[in-house]
C-alpha positions as CSV (number, residue, x, y, z in Angstrom):
1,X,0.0,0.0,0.0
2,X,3.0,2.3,1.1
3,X,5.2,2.8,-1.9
4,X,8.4,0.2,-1.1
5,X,10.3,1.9,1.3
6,X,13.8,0.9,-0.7
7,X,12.4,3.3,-3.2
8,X,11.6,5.9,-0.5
9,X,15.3,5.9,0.6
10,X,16.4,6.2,-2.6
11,X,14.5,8.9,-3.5
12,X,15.5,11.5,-1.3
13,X,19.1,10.3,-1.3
14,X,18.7,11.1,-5.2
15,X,17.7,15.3,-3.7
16,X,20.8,14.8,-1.8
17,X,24.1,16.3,-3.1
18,X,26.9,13.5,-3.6
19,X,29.9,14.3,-2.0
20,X,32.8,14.6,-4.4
21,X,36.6,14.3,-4.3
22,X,37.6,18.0,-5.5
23,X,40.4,18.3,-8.3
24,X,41.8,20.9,-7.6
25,X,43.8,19.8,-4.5
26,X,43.1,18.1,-1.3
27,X,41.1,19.2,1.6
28,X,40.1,18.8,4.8
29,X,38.2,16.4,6.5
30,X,34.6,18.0,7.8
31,X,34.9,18.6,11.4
32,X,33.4,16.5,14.2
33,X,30.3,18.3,15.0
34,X,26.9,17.3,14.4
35,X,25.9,15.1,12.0
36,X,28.4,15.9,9.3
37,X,28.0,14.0,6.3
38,X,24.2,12.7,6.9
39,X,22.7,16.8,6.9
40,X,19.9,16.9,4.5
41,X,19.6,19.9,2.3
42,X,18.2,22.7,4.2
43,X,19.5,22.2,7.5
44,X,19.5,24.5,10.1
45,X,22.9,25.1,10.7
46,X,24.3,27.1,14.5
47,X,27.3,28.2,12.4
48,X,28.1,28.2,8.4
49,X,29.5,24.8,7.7
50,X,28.4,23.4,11.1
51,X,25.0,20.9,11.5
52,X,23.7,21.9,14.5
53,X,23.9,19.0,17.1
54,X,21.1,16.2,17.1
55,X,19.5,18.0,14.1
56,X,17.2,15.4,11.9
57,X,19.2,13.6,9.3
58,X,18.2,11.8,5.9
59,X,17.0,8.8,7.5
60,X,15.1,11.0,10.4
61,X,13.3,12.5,7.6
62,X,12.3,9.4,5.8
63,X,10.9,7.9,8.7
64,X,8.9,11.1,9.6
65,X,7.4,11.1,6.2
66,X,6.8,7.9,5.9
67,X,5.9,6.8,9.2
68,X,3.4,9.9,8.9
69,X,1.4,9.1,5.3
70,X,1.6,5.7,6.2
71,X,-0.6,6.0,9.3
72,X,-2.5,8.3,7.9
73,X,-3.7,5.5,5.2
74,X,-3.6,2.8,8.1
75,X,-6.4,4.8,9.6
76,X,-8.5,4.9,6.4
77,X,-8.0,1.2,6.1
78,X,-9.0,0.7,9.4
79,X,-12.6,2.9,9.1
80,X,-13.1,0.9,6.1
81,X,-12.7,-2.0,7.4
82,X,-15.1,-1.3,10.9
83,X,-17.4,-0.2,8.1
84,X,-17.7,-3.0,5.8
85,X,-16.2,-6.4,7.7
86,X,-18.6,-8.8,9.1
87,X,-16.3,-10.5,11.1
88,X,-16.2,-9.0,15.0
89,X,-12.7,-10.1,15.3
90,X,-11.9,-8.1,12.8
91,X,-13.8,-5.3,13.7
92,X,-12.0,-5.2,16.9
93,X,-8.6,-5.3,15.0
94,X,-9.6,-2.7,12.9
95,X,-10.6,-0.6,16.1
96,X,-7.3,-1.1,17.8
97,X,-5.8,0.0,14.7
98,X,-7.4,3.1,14.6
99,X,-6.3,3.8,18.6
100,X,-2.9,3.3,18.1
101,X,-2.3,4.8,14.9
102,X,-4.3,7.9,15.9
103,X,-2.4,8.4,18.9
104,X,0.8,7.8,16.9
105,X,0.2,10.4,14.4
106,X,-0.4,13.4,16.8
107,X,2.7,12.6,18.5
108,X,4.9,12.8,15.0
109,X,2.9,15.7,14.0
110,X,4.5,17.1,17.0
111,X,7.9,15.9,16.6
112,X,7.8,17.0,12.6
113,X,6.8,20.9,13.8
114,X,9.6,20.8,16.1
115,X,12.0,18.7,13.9
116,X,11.2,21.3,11.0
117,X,10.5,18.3,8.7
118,X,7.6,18.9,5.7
119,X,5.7,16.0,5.5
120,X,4.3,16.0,1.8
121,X,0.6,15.4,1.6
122,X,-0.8,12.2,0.6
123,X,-0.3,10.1,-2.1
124,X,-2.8,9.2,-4.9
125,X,-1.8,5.5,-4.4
126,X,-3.5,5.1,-1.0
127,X,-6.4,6.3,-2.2
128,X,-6.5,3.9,-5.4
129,X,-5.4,0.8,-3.1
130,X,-8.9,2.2,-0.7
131,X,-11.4,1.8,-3.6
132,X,-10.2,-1.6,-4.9
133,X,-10.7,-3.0,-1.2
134,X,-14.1,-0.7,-0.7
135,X,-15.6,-2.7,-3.6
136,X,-15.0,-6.3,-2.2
137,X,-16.9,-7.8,0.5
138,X,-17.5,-10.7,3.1
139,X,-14.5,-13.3,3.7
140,X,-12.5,-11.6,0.8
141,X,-12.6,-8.2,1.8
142,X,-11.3,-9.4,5.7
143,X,-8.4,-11.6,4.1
144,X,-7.0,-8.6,1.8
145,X,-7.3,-6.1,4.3
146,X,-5.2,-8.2,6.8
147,X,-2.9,-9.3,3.5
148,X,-2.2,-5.5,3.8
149,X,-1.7,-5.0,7.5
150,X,1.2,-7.8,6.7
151,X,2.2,-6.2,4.2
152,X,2.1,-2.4,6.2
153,X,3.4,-3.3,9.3
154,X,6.3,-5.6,7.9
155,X,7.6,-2.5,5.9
156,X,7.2,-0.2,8.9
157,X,9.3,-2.8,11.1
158,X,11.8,-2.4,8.9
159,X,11.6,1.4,8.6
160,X,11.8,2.1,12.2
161,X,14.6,-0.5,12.1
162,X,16.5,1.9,9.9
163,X,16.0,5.2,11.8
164,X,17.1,3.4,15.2
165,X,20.7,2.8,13.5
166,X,21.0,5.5,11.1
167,X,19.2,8.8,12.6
168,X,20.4,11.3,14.5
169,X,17.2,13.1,16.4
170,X,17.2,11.4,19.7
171,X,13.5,12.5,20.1
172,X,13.2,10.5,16.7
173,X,15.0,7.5,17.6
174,X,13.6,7.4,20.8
175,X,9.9,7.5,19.3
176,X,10.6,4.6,17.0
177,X,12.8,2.3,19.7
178,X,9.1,2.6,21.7
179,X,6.7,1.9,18.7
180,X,8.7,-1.0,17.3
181,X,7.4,-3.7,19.7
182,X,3.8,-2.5,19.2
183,X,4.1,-2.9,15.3
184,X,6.1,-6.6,16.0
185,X,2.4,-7.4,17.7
186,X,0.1,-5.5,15.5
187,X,2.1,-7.7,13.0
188,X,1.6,-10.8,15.0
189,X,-1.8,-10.1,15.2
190,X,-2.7,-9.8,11.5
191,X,-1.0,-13.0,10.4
192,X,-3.0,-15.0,13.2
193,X,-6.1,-13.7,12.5
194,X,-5.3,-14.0,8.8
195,X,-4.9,-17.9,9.4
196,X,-8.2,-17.5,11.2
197,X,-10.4,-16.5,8.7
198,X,-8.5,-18.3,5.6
199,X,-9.3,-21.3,7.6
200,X,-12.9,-20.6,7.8
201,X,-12.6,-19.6,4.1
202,X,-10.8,-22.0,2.3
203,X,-11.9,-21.3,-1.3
204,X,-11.6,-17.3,-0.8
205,X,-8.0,-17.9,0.8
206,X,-6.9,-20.3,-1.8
207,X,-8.0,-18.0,-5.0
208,X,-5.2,-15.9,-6.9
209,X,-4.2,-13.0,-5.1
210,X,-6.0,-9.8,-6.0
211,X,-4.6,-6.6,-7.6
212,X,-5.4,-5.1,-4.1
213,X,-2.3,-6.2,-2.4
214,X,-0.8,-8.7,-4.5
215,X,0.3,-10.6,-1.6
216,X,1.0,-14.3,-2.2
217,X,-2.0,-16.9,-0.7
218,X,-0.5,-19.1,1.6
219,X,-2.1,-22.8,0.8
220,X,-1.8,-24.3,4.1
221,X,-2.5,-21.7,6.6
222,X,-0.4,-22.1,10.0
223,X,-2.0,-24.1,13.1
224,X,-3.5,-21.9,15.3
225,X,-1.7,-22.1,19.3
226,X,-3.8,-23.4,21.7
């Protein structure tokens, strides 16, 4: 649903300038302040030259962004699916959803004002992905819409993964070190309910995956634990 976040990366590395050997002689190293090397365009600097300390790095930024437009859709999804599923299960997963990602986003809207980051708005793709799950129904519409929380919370594991070992806002880093545990269940949660209700739909479960998420049917879901 979230654009591959590979291809996030390597976007706004591409609006980064590449550092470059001169020719014209050598020079000196940059000094050891800040986050030298890692500033993204625009940085606020305390001094010319001179990142200020702790200031929000490339990979800061990505997560931001992304962690931002992807909740955002997450808590479409999750209206959609309180709306149309006609499983209570989940309904209540869709719920919970829609708690944490809520809460989530008012606290990096917070962090993004202070952080100076521009979070871009969103994306025509979430709203395509929306409308191909708003017009299926029943057992199918439950087992794509979990396909896609797989699919979401996977990608923001690794995301957050990234930002822990590569930023440089500790306010950031700190954020994501918190969240990642919740998305590791939230993630845990989808795929067990997902083996719930492909067990209890066989045929649905076992048809060629959609052009919703294009996620690959497992055949034999998982035994439930006891």
């Amino acid at each position: 649903m979230r654009l591959v976040f590979a291809s996030s990366v390597l976007m706004l590395l591409a609006l980064t300038p590449a550092t470059a050997q001169s020719t014209e002689g050598p020079h000196n190293p940059p000094p050891s302040i800040g986050n030298h090397g890692v500033a993204a365009p625009g940085t606020r600097e305390p001094a010319a030259g001179v990142p200020a300390p702790r200031e929000a790095n490339l990979a800061d930024q990505v997560f931001v962004i992304e962690a931002t437009l992807g909740g955002a859709a997450e808590l479409e999804l999750a209206r959609l699916a309180e709306q149309k599923t006609r499983s209570d299960q989940v309904r209540e997963f869709a719920r919970r959803m829609m708690r944490h990602h809520s809460n989530a986003s008012d606290t990096l809207g917070k962090l993004a004002e202070g952080a100076g980051i521009a979070v871009p708005e969103q994306l025509g793709a979430e709203h395509r992905v929306r409308d191909a799950l708003a017009s299926l129904s029943g057992p199918e519409f439950d087992i794509e819409y979990l396909r896609l929380q797989i699919q979401n919370h996977q990608r923001m594991a690794q995301l957050i993964e990234y930002v822990i070992g590569s930023g440089a806002d500790t306010r950031i880093r700190s954020l994501a070190s918190g969240a990642l545990p919740k998305v590791f269940m939230h993630l845990a949660a989808a795929r067990d309910l997902l083996d719930q209700v492909s067990r209890q739909n066989p045929r649905v479960a076992a048809a060629p995956p959609t052009k919703v998420s294009g996620m690959p049917t497992p055949q034999t879901p998982r035994p439930l634990s006891n």
